[in-house]
VMD Tcl script that builds the backbone (N, CA, C; Angstrom):
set m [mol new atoms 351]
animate dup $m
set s [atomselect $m all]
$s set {name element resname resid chain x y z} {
  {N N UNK 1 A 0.828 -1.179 0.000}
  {CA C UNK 1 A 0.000 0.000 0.000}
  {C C UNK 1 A 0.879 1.252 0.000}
  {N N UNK 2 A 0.580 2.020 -1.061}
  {CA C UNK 2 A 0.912 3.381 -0.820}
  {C C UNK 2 A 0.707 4.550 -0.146}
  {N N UNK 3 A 1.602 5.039 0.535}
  {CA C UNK 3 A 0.957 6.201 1.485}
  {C C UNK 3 A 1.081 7.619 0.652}
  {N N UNK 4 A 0.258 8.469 1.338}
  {CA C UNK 4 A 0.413 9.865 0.745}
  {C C UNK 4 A 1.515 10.418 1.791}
  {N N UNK 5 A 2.334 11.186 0.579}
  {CA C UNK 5 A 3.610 11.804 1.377}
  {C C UNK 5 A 3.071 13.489 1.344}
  {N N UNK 6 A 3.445 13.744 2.698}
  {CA C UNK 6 A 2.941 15.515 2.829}
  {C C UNK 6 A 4.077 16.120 3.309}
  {N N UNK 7 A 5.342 16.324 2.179}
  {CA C UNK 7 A 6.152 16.947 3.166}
  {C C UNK 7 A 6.935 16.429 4.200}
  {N N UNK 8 A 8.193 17.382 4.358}
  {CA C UNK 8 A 9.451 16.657 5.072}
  {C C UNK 8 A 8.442 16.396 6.459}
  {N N UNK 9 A 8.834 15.722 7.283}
  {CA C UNK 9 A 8.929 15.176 8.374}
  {C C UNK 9 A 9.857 16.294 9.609}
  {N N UNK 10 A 10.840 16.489 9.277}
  {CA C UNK 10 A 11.936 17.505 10.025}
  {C C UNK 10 A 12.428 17.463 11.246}
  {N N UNK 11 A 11.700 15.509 11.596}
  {CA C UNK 11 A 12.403 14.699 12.820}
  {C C UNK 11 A 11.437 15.303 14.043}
  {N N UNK 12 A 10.470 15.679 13.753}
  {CA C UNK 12 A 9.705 16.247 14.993}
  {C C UNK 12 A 8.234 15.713 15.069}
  {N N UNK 13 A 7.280 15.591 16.163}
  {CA C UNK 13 A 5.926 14.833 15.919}
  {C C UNK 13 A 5.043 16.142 14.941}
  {N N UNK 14 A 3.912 15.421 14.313}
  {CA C UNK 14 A 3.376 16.466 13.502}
  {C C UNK 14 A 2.617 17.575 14.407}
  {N N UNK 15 A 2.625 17.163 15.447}
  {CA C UNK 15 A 1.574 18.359 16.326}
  {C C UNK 15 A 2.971 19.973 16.481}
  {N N UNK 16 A 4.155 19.180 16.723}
  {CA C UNK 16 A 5.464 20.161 16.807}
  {C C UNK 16 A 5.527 20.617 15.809}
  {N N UNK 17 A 5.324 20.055 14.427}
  {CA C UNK 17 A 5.681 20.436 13.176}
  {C C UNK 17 A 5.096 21.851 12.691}
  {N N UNK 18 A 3.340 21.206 13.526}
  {CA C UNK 18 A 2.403 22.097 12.782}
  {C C UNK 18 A 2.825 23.975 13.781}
  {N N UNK 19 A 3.111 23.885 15.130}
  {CA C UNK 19 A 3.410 24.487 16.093}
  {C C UNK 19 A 4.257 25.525 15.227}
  {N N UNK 20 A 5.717 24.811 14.773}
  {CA C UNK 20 A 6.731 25.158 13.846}
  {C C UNK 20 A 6.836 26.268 13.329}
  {N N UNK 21 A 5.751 25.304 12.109}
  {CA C UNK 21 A 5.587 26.204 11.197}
  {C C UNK 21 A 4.934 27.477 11.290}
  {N N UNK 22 A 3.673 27.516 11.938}
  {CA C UNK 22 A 2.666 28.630 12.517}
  {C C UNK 22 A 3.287 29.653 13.326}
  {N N UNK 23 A 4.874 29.319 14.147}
  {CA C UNK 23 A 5.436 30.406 14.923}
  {C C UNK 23 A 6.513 30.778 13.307}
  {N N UNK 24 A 7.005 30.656 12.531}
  {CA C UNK 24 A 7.713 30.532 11.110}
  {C C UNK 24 A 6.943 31.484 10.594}
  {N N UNK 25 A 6.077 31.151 10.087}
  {CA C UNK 25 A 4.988 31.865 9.420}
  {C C UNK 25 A 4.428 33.436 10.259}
  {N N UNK 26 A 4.521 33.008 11.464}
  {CA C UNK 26 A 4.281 34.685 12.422}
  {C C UNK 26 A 5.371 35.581 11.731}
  {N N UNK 27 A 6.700 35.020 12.508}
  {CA C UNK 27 A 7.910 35.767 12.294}
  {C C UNK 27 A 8.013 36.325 10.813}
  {N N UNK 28 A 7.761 35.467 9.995}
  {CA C UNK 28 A 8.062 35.643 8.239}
  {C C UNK 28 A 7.081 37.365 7.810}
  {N N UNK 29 A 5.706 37.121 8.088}
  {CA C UNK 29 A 4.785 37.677 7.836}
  {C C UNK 29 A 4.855 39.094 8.963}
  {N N UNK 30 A 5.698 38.960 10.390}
  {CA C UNK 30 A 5.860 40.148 10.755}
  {C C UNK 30 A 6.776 40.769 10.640}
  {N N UNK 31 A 8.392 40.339 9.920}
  {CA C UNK 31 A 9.445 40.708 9.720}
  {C C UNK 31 A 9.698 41.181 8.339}
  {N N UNK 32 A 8.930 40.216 7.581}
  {CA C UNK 32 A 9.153 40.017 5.674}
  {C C UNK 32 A 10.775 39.516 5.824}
  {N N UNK 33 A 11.683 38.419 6.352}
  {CA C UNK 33 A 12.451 38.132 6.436}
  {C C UNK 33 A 12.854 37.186 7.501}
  {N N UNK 34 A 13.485 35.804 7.533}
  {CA C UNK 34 A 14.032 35.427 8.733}
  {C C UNK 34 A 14.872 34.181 8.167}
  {N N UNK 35 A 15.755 33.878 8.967}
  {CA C UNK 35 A 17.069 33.033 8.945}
  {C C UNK 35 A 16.541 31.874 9.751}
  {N N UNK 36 A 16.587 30.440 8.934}
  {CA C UNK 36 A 16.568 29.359 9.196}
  {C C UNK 36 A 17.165 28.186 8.811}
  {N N UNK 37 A 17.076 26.937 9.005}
  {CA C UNK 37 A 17.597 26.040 8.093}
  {C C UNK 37 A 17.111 25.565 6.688}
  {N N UNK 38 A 17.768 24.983 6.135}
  {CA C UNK 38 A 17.071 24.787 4.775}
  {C C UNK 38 A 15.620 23.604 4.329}
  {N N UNK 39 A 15.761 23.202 5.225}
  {CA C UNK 39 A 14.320 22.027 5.188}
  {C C UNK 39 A 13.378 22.718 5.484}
  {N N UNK 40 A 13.444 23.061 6.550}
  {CA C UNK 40 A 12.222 24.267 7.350}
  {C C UNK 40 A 11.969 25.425 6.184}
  {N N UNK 41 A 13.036 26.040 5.830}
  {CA C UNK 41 A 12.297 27.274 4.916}
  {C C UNK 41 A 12.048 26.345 3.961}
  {N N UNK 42 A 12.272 24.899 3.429}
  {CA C UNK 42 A 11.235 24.885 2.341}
  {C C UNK 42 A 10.059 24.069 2.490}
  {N N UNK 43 A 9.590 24.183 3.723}
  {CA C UNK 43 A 8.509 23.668 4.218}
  {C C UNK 43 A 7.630 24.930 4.631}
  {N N UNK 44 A 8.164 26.101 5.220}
  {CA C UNK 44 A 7.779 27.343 5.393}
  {C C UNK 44 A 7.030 27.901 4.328}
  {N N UNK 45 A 7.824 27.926 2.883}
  {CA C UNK 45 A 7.241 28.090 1.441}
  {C C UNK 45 A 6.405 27.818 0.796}
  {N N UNK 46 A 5.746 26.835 1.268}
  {CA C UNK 46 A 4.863 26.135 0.459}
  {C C UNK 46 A 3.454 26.178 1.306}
  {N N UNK 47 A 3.857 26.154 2.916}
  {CA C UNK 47 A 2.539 26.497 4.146}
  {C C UNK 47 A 2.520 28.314 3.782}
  {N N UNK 48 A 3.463 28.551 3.822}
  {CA C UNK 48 A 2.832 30.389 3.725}
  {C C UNK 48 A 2.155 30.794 2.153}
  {N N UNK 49 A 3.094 30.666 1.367}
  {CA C UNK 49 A 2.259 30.474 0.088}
  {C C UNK 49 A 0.643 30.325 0.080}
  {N N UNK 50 A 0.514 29.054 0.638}
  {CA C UNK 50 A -1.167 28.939 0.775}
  {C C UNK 50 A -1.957 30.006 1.692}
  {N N UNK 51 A -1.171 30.227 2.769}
  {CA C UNK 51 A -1.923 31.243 3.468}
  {C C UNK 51 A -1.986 33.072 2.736}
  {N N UNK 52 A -0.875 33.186 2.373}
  {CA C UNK 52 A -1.206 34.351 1.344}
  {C C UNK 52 A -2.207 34.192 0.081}
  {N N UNK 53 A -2.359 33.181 -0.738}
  {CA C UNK 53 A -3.206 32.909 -1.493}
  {C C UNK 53 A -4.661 32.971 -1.029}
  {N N UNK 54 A -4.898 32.256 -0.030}
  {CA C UNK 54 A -6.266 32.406 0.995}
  {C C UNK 54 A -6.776 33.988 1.246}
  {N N UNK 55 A -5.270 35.207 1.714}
  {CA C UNK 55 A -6.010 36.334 2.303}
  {C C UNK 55 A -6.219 37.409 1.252}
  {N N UNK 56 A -5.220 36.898 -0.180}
  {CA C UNK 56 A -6.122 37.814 -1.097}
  {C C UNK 56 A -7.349 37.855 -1.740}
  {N N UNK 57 A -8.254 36.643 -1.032}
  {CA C UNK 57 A -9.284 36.740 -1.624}
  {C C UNK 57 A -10.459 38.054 -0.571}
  {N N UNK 58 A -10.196 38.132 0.704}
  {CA C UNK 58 A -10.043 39.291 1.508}
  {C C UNK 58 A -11.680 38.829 2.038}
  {N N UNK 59 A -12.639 37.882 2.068}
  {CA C UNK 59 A -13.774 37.501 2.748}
  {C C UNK 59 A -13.552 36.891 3.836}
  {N N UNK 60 A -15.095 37.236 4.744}
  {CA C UNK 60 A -15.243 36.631 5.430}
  {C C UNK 60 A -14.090 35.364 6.274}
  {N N UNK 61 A -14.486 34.408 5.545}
  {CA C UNK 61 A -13.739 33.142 5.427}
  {C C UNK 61 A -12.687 32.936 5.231}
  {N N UNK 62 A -11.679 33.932 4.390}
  {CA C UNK 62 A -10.484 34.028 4.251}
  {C C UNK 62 A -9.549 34.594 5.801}
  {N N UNK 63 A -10.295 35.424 6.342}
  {CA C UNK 63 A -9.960 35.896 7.635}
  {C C UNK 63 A -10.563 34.691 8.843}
  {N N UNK 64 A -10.962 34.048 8.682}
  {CA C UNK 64 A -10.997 33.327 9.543}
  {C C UNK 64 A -10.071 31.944 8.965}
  {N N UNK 65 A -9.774 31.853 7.866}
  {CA C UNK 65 A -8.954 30.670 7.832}
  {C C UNK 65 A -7.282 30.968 8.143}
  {N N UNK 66 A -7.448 32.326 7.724}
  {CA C UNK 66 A -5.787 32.450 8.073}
  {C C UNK 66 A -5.573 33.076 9.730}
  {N N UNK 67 A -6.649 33.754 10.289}
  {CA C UNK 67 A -6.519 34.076 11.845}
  {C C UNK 67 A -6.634 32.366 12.777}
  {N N UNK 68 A -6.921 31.116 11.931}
  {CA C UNK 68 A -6.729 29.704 12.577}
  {C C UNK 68 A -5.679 29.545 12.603}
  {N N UNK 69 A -4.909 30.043 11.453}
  {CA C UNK 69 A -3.692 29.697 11.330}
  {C C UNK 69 A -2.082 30.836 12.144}
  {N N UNK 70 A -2.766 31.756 12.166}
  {CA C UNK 70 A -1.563 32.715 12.413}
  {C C UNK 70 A -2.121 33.362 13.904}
  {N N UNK 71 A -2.086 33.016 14.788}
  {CA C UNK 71 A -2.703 33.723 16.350}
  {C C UNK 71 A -2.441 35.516 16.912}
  {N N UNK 72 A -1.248 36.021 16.212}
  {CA C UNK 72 A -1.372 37.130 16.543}
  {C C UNK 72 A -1.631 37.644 15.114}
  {N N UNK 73 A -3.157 38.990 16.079}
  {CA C UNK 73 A -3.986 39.524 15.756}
  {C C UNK 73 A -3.225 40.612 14.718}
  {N N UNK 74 A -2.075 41.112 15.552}
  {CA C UNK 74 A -1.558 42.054 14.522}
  {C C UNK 74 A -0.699 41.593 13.460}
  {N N UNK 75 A -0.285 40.797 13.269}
  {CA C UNK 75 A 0.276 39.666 12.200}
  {C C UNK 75 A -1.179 39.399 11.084}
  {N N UNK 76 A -1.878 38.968 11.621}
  {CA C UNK 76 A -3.089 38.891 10.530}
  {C C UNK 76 A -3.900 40.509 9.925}
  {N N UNK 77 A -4.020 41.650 10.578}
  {CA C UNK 77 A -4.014 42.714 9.990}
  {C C UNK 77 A -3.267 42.895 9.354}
  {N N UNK 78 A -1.855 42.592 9.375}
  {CA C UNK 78 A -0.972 43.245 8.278}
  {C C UNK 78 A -1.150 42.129 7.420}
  {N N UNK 79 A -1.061 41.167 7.268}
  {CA C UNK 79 A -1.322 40.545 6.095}
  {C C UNK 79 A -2.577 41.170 5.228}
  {N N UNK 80 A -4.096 41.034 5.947}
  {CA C UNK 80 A -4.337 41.367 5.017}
  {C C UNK 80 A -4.339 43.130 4.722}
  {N N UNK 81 A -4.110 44.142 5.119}
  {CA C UNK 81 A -3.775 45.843 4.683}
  {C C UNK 81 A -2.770 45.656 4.496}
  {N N UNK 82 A -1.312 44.851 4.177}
  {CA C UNK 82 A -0.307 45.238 3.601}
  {C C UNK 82 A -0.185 44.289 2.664}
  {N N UNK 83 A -0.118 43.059 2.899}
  {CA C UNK 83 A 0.983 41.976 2.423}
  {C C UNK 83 A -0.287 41.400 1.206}
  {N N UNK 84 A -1.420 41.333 1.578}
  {CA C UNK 84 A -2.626 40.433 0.268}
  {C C UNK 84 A -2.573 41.647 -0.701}
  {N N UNK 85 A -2.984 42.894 -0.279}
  {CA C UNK 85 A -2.581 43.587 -1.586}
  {C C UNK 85 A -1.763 44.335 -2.293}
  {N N UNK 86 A -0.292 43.963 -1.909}
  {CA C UNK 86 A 1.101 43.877 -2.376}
  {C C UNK 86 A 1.043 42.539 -3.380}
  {N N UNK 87 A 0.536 41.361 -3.248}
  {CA C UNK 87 A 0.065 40.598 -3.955}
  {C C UNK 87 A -0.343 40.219 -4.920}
  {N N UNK 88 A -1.574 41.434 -5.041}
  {CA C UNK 88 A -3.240 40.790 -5.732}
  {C C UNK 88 A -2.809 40.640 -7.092}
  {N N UNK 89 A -2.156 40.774 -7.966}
  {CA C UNK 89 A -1.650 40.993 -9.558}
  {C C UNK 89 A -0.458 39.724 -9.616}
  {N N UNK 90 A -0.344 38.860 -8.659}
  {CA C UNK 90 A 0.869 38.333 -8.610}
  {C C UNK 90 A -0.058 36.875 -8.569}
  {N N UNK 91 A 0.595 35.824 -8.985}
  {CA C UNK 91 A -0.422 34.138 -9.434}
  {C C UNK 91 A 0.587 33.437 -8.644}
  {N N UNK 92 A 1.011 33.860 -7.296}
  {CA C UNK 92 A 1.927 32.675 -6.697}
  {C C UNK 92 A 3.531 33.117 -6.824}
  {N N UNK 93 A 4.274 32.188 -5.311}
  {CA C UNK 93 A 5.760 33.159 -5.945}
  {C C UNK 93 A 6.271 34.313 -4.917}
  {N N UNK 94 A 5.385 34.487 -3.910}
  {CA C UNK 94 A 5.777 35.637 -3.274}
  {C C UNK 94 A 6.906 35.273 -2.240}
  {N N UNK 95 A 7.306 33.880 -2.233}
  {CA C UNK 95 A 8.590 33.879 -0.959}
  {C C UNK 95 A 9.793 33.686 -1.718}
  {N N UNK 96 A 11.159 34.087 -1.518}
  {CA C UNK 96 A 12.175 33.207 -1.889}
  {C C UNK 96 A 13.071 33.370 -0.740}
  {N N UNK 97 A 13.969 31.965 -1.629}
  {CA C UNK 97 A 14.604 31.466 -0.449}
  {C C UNK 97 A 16.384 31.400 -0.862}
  {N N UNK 98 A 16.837 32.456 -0.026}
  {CA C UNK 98 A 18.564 32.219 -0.652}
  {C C UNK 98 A 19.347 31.923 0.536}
  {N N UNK 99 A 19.894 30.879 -0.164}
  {CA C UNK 99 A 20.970 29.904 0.594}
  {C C UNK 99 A 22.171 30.571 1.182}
  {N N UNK 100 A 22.343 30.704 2.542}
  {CA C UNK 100 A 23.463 31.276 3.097}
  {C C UNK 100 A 25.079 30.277 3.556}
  {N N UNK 101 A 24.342 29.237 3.491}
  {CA C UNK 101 A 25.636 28.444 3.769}
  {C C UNK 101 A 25.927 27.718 5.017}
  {N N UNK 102 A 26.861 26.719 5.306}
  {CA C UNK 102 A 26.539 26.161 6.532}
  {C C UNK 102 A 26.757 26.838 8.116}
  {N N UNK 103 A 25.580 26.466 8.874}
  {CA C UNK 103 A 25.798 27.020 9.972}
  {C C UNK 103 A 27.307 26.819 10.931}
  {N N UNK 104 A 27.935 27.589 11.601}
  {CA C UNK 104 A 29.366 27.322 12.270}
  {C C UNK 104 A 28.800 26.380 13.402}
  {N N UNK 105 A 28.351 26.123 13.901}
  {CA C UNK 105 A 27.884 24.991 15.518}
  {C C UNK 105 A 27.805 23.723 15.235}
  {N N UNK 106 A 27.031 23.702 14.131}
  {CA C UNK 106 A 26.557 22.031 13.518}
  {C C UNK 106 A 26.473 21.662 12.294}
  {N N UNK 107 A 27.064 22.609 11.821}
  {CA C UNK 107 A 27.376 22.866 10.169}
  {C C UNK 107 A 25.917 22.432 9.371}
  {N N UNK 108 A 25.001 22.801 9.864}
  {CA C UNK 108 A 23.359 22.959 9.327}
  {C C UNK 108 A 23.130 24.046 8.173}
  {N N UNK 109 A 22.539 23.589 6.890}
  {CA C UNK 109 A 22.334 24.454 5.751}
  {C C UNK 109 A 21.319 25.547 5.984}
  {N N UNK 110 A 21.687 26.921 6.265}
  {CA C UNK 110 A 21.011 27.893 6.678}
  {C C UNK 110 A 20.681 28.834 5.422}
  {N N UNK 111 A 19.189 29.367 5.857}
  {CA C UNK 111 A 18.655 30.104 4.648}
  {C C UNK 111 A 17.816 31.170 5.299}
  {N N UNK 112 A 18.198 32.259 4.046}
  {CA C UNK 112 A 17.379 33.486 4.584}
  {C C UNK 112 A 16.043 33.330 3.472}
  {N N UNK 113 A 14.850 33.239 4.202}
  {CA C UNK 113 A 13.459 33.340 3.568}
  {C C UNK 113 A 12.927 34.732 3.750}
  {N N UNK 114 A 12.479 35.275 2.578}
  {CA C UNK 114 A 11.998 36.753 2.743}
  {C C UNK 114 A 11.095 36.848 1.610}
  {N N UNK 115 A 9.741 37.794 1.740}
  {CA C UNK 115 A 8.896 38.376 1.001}
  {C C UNK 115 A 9.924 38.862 0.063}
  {N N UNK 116 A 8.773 38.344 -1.397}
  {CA C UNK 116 A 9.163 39.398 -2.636}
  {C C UNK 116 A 8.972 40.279 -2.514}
  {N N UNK 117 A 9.309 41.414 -2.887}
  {CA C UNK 117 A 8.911 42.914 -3.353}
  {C C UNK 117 A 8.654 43.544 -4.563}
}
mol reanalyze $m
mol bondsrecalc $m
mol representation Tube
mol addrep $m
């Protein structure tokens, strides 16, 4: 039997994973920038992606799917008055991710993830 694969694993239980990503996604969306390892930002990329896609549609429902996802209040205002319509003309694409090189402690592949502009 085949299983459905969702994404790295990143050695942590999925309840930590999901935790993770959702404090990732705060920082990203309140900084437009942050330094991590390279698995994580490309697991970061693909969960924020969807959540920006969700708040440019700017209803009801869109604010409540991404305030499930992102807990501070002022993190979800700026998404949607800054960051959904910095967006709206754009079909996907708004994160990238450049490779900084290995970390000095544990020699871990570190990456800076930041909003397009």
């Amino acid at each position: 039997m085949i299983k459905a694969y969702n994404g790295s694993k990143l050695g942590v239980t999925s309840s930590h994973k999901k935790a993770m990503l959702r404090n990732l996604v705060t920082a990203l969306f309140l900084h437009e920038k942050i330094e991590t390892t390279l698995p994580k930002a490309k697991e970061l990329v693909s969960y924020s992606e969807k959540l920006l896609t969700k708040a440019k549609k700017a209803n009801l429902s869109a604010v409540r799917a991404v305030s499930s996802e992102i807990h501070d209040k002022a993190v979800v205002k700026k998404v949607f008055d800054v960051l959904a319509p910095r967006y709206k003309e754009r079909n996907g694409g708004y994160i990238q991710i450049l490779k900084v090189g290995p970390r000095r402690g544990d020699s871990a592949d570190v990456a800076i993830v930041r909003l397009v502009i």
